[in-house]
N, C-alpha and C positions, 0 to 999 in steps of 0.2 A: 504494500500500500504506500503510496508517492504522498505527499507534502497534499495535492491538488485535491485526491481523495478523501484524505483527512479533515479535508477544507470544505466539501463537498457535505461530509458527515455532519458537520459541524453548523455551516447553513446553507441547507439544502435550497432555499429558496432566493441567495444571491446567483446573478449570472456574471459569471468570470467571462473577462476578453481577455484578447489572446495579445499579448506583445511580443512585435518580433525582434530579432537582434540589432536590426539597424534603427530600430527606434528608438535605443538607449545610447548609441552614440551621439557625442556633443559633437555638434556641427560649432565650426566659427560663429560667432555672432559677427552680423556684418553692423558698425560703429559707422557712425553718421559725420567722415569724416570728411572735408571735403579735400584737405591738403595731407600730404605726407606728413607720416609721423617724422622728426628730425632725430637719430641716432649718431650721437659726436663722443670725439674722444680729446679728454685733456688732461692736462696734469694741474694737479690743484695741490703747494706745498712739496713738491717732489714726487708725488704718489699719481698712479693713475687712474682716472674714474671715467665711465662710462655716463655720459648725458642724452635721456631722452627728452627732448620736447615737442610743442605743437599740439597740445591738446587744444581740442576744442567740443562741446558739446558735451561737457564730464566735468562731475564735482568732484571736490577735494577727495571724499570719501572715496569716491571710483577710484582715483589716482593711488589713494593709499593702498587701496585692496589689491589692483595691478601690482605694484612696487613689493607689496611683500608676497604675492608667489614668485615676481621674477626673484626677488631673493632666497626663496623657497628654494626654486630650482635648481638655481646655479648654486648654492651654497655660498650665497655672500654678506657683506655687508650694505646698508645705503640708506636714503633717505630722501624723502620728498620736501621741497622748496619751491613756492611762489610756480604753481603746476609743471613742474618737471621734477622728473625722476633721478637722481643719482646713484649707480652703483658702483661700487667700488672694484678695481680690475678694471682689464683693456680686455670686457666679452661682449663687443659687439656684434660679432656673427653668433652668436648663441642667444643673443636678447631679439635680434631683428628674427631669427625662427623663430623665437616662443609668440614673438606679438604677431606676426605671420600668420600662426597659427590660430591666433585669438582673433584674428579677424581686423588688423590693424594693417593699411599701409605704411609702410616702411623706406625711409628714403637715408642712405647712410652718408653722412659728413665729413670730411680730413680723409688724412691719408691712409 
């Protein structure tokens, strides 16, 4: 007897629909962007940080929440200032995928 049966027993008079495998995948959200995000590299004190800017159409909050899984991701550190992201390290081919992925144009800056 499966999970479904049990559930079945249990109440017989709900009707279960079916989900299939590609409905549980996250699709990008496509952001209402209308310009490239800006992805720059600088040294700030001798150290290097990675700067994204160009939000537009996004509260602080959205920004904060983006900034700590890119931080999640890469295993870093950083911080959000006056709506741009800073993280700390020269990962801007690993930040332009993840935002890529998230549904962000991506436009990358310097050398």
């Amino acid at each position: 007897m499966d999970l479904k049966d049990q559930l079945r027993n249990i109440f017989p008079n709900h009707k279960f629909s079916e989900i299939s495998n590609s409905d549980n995948k996250k699709s990008p959200i496509k952001n209402k962007q209308s310009s490239p995000l800006i992805c720059k590299y600088e040294k700030r004190n001798g150290r290097p940080n990675t700067i994204i800017e160009g939000f537009e159409n996004i509260n602080n909050h959205q920004i904060k929440s983006l900034a700590r899984k890119i931080k999640q991701v890469l295993s870093v550190g950083g911080s959000v200032k006056q709506y741009s992201i800073i993280i700390q390290g020269n990962n801007r081919k690993e930040i332009m995928n993840f935002l890529k992925n998230e549904g962000y144009n991506v436009k990358r800056v310097g050398g």
